[in-house]
C-alpha positions in Angstrom: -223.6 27.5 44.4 -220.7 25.3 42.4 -222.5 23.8 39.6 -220.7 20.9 37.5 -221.6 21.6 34.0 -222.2 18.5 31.5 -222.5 14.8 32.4 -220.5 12.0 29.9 -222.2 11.1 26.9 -222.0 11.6 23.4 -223.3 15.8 23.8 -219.8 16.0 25.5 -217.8 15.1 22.9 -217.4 18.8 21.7 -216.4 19.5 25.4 -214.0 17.3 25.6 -212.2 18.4 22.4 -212.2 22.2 24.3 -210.8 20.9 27.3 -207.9 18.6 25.5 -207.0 22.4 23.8 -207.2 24.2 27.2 -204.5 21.6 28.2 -202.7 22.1 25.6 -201.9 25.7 26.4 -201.4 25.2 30.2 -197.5 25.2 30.6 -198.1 22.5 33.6 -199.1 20.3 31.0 -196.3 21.0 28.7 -194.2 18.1 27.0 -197.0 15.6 27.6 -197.7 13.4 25.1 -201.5 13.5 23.3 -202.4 10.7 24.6 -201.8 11.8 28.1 -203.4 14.9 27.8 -206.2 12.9 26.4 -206.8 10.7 29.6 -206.6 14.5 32.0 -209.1 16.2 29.2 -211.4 13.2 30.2 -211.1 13.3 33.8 -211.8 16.7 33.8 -214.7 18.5 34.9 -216.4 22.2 34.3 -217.6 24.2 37.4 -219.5 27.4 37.2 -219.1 29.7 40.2 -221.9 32.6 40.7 -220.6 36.3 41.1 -218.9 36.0 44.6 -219.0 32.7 45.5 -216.2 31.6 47.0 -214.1 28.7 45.3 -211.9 27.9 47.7 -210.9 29.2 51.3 -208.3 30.0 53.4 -206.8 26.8 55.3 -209.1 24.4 53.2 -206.5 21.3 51.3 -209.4 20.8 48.0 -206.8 19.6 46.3 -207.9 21.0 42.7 -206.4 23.0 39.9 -208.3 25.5 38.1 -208.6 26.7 34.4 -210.8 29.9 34.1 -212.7 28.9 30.7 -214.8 32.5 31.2 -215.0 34.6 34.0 -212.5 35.6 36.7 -211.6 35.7 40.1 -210.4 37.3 43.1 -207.2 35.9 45.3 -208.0 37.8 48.7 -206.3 37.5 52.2 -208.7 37.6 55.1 -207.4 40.1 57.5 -209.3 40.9 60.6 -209.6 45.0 59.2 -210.8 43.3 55.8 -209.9 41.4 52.7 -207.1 42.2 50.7 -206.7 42.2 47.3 -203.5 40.1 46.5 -204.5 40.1 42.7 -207.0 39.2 39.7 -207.4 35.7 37.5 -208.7 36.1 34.4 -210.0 33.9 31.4 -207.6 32.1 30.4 -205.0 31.6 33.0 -204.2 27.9 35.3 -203.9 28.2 39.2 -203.1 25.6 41.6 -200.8 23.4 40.2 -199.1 22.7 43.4 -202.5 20.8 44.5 -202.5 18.3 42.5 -198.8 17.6 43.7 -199.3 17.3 47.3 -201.8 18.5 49.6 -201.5 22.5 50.4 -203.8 24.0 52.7 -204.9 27.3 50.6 -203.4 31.2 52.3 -206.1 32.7 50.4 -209.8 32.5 49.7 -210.2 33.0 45.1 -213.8 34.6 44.8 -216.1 34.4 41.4 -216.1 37.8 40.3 -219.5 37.5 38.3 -220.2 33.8 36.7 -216.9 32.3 36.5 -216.7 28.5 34.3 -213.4 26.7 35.3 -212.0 23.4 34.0 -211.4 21.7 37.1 -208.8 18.3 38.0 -208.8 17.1 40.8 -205.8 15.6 42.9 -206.9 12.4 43.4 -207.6 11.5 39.4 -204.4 13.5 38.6 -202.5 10.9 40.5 -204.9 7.9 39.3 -203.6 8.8 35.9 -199.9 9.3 36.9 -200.1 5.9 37.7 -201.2 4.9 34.4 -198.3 6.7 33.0 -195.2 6.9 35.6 -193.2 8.6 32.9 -195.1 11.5 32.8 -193.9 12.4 36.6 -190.6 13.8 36.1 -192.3 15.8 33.2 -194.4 17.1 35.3 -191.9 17.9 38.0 -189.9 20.6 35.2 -193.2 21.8 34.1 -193.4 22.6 38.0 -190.1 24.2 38.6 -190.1 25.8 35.2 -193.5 27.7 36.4 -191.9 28.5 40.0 -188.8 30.3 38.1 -190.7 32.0 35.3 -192.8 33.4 38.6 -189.7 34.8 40.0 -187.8 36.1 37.4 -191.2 38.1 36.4 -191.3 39.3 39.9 -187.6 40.2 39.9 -187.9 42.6 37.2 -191.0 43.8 38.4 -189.7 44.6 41.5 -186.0 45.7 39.7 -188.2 48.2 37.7 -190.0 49.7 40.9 -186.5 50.1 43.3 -188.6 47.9 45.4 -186.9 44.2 45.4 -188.0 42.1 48.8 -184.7 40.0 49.7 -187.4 37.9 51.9 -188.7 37.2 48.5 -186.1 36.7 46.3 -184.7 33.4 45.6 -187.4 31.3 45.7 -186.1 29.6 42.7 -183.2 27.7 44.3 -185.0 26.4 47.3 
């Protein structure tokens, strides 16, 4: 079971420096000013997921973003012969953006693969603190796209390199 890890007093004051440097290296949170990433660093929490424990389903809206602080997890599609693999999340590495943007019901379950910690925001204080700073949106918003076309352009050459290019795929980027 989901576990948040810490509570807010003065023993988190270490924690809260680690989480304004995980942030810092999450290209969502790029071009933010300190004192921005500051206020999401506080309203962050920590979660730690047991070895196959499932984070978030299929069809659920949870409306979080997740930073894998240890651990990792498996993206899966429920298909009736089985799961499918649809890849791996390791330490290290920001997923669901997009949540804290709008509410997106989830395509696939992500799984704990053995005890997993993530820094978790949710979309609700996300927005709470967009409100605080307004200018931060359009930030935000190229952080976004930026991420959407550096996810193409990988799976372009990707798919260049292995003669196997998906037109139904490609050109994502100027939707």
């Amino acid at each position: 079971m989901n576990s948040p890890a810490g509570g807010r007093d003065a023993t988190t004051g270490c924690e809260f420096q680690e989480n304004l440097e995980y942030l810092r290296q999450i290209n969502f949170f790029s071009g933010l000013s300190i004192e921005s990433l500051k206020v999401f660093a506080y309203l962050c929490t920590r979660e730690t997921f047991a070895a196959g424990e499932t984070i978030f389903s299929p069809q659920d809206d949870d409306g979080q973003a997740y930073y894998l602080i240890s651990g990792a997890a498996r993206l899966v599609y429920p298909d009736a012969a089985g799961d499918i693999l649809v890849r791996t999340f390791n330490a290290g590495q920001f997923l669901g953006g997009l949540s804290l943007l709008s509410g997106i019901r989830h395509l696939y379950a992500l799984q704990a693969q053995g005890e997993t910690l993530c820094l978790v925001l949710t979309r609700e204080r996300f927005l709470k603190a967009l409100e605080q700073f307004p200018e931060l949106v359009p930030k935000i918003l190229k952080a976004a796209v930026e991420t959407v076309r550096g996810w193409e352009k990988r799976y372009l050459f990707d798919m260049l390199d292995k003669r196997g290019l998906s037109q139904s795929m490609a050109g994502i980027s100027v939707l």
